[in-house]
Structure formats: C-alpha cells, structure tokens
N, C-alpha and C positions, 0 to 999 in steps of 0.2 A: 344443678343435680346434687343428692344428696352424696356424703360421704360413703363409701362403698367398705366395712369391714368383714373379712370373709376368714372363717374358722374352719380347718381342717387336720384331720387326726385319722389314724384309723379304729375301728372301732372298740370302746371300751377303753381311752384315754382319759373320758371325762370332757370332752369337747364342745358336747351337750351345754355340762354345766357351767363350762366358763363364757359360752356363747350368752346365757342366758342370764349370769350374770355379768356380762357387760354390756348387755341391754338395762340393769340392773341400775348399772353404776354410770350410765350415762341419762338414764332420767334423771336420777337424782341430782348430778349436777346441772340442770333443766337444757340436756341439750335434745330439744324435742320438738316433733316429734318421729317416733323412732318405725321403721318396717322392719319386722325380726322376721328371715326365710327361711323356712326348715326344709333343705335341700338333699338333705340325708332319708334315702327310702324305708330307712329303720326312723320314720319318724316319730320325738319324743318331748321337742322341743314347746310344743304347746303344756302339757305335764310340766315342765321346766318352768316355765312363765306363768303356772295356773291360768291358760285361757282355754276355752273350748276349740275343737277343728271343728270348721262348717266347711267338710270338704277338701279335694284336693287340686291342682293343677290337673296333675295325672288324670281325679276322677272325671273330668267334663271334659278331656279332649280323647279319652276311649269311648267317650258318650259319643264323644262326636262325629268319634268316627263308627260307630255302630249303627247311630239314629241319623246322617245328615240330612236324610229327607226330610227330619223333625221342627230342620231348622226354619223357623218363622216366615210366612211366605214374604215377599216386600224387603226381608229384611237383612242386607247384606254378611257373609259372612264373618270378616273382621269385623261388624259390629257386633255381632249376636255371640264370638268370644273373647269379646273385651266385657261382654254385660255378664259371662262365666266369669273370668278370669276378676272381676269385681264382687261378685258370689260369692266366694268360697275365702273374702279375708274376713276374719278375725278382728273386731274392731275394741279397742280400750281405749281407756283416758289420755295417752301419752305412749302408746305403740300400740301396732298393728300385727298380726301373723299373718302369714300366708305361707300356706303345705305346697310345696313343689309333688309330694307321691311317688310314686313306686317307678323304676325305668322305663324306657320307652316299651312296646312289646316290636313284633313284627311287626313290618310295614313303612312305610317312608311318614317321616312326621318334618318333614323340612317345612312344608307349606304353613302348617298348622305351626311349628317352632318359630319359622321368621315373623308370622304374627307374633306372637306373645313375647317375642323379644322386643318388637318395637312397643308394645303396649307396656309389658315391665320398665322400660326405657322412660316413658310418659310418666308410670306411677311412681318411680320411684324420685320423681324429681319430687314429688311432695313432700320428702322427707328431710329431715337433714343429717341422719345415718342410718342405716341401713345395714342389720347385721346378719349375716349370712352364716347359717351352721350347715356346712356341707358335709357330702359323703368324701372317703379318700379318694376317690378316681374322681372326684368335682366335675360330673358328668351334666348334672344343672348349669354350672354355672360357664363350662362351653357351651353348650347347648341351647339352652332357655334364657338362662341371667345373663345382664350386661358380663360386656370379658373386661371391664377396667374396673379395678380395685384398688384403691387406696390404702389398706391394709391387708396383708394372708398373715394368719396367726396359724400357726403350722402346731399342732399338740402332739406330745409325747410323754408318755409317763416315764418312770427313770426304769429302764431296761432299754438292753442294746436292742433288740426286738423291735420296741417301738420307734426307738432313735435312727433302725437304717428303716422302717417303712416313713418316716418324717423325711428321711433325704429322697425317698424315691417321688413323696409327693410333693415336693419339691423340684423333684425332675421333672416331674409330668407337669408339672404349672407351666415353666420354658417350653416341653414341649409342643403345651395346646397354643404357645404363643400369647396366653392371655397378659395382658397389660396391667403391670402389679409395681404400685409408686416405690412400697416399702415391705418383704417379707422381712419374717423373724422366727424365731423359735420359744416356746415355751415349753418346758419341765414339767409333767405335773407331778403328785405326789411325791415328793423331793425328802426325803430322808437325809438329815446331816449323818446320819450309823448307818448307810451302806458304804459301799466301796465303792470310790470313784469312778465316775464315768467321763472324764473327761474328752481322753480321745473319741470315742463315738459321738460326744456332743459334739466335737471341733469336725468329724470326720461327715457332721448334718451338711456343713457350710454355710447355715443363717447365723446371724446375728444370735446371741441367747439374751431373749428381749425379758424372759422373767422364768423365776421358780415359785410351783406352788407346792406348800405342805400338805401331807394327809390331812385329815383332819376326820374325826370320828363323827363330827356333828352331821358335817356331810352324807357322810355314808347311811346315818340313819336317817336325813331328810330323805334321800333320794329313794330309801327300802320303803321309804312309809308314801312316798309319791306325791310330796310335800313340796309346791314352787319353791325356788331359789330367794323369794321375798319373804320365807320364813325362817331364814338363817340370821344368824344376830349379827351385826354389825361388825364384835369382835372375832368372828370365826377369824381364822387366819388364812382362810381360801380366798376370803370376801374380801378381806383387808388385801393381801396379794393380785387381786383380781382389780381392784382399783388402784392401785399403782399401775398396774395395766394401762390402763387406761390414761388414766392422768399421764405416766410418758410417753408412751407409745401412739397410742390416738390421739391427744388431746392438747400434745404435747407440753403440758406444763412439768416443764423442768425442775422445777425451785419445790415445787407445791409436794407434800406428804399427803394430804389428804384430797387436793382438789377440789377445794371449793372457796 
C-alpha cells in the first residue's frame, strides 16, 4: 500500500496550497505515481493541480441512492460502485484526483461507506503516495478513506485563532482513533515582524515540523486560479514546501533540495 499523507487545517490556512504542492514536489522527485484526494466539501483542490473534476464520490452514491433500481440488472452491487467510484478519477501523467463531495445527507450510508472503503483500500494500493486534503472535522477520512496514515500535516497560519483550531484537530484525530505513524505542525504565512507566538505553538502539542512565508506571488497565483505548477521554483512557499517534504515524508535528512 501506498504511502498515506493527509493535510488538515481549517479553512482558509492555505491547506489547499500546500496539499497541492506536495503532490508538486513529490513528482518531481519521481516518487510516482501519486492519488491526490480532495476530501474537503469546499472542494478546490483540482483548480490547485490544473486538473478537470469528472465528478464526485458524493455525486454517484446520492445517485445511488435516488436511482437503485437503475442499477444494471445482472449486475452486483459492489461492482456497479466500484465501476462509479472508477468514473469520477481524474486521470494525468504521474497523479490522479479523485473529489470525495459534499457530506453525507440524511439517511444511513454505512452500507454504501463500507464498500467504498474496501474499494479505496484496493485503489490506493496502486500508488505509492497518496495525498489527502481534508476538511478540519476529517469526516472522509473516518468515514470513507483508509483510518491509517503515515503522515497528518495539521496547517495553521500565524494566529492564535488558527493555532488552537490546529490543537482541536488534532484532538479529534485521537479521538476518531485513526492510525497516524507521525503528526506535526506547520506555520503558514510566517512573518519574522509579528509577535511571537510561541506559547500557542507549544500549547498545539505537535512537533513544529515547518514555517512557511507569505509570499505575494502566491496570493496572485491563487486570485488569478493559476495550478501550483505555475509558481517558480524560487517562490519561498515552494522552496519551504519541499523541505517539507524531503524531511518529513521522504525523510532525507542531509539533502536541501531532495533530489
């Protein structure tokens, strides 16, 4: 199975953008290839990557439950949404998307959930990482996505604000019980000319695995709706965002640039 990296923030930390460039920076260092999940109902993450949505999780198991009589005569349930749940990815040269969609509505979706678990289970063994942009309550990823992850990259921009909603989703990770090898914490927009934050950082209780700086280029990639492949190399989010990487996931120690 592939490696499991799961990013959570709440919203408007920039989560997005770091999710999407460390699908970014893990091509490039050819560790591929990659399933990027936009697990977030606010989803944007395809915009982030420049790829099309063909679709959602969401949209073919509301179908499903609207139309079952629709479903294929002959033709077993759990196959006929695994041949959904194969619809609706996103296919490129060296990563794939696939939209998880909007929350569950009323109704019991255990049936239909424990399929597409064991089927996400199957798919994602084809990959060899796997990067997950979830929402803060990571209602996907108890839910629908495997509960073992290899990395939670927990986002907060510098405000105490975001720094105690970053400890509380870090509560809620222990308390769904999910299976998480290594969390940590990252910074975003990091300002050396604000005022310390450090007690609230310490007061997270992760690891502070990175800081990233504002960065202007950013902010007008992201107004003008511009993938994260059209930032230059030397941004300082991008440069930041690969140190990411390279210690935290990939763990090369020694290496500055990872490659």
């Amino acid at each position: 199975m592939g490696r499991v990296i799961a990013i959570a923030g709440k919203g408007g930390t920039g989560k997005t953008t770091i999710a999407a460039l460390i699908v970014r920076h893990l091509q490039a260092r050819g560790q591929r290839p990659i399933l990027a999940i936009d697990a977030d109902p606010n989803d944007n993450l395809a915009e982030a990557l420049g790829l099309p949505k063909r679709g959602s999780v969401a949209g073919f198991t509301d179908q499903f439950f609207k139309d079952k009589a629709d479903v294929p005569a002959g033709l077993p349930k759990e196959t006929y949404l695994e041949m959904c749940l194969n619809s609706v990815i996103t296919e490129s040269k060296d990563f794939d998307l696939l939209v998880m969609g909007h929350p569950e509505g009323p109704g019991c979706y255990c049936y239909v959930n424990n399929i597409l678990r064991a089927h996400l289970e199957k798919l994602v063994s084809n990959y060899a990482y796997i990067v997950v942009d979830n929402e803060a309550g990571m209602e996907h990823i108890s839910r629908r996505t495997t509960r073992r992850m290899d990395r939670l990259v927990i986002v907060a921009d510098y405000s105490v604000k975001a720094l105690k909603a970053a400890s509380r989703i870090s509560e809620l990770a222990r308390e769904l019980e999910l299976s998480v090898d290594e969390a940590g914490l990252v910074v975003n927009r990091f300002s050396e000319g604000l005022p310390p934050l450090n007690d609230a950082i310490h007061a997270v209780g992760l690891p502070l695995w990175q800081t990233i700086p504002e960065s202007p280029r950013v902010s007008a990639n992201d107004a003008s709706g511009l993938p994260v492949f059209a930032l230059p190399e030397d941004d300082p989010v991008v440069v930041a965002v690969g140190d990411l990487v390279d210690k935290i996931i990939l763990n090369r120690k020694g290496s500055s640039d990872g490659r």
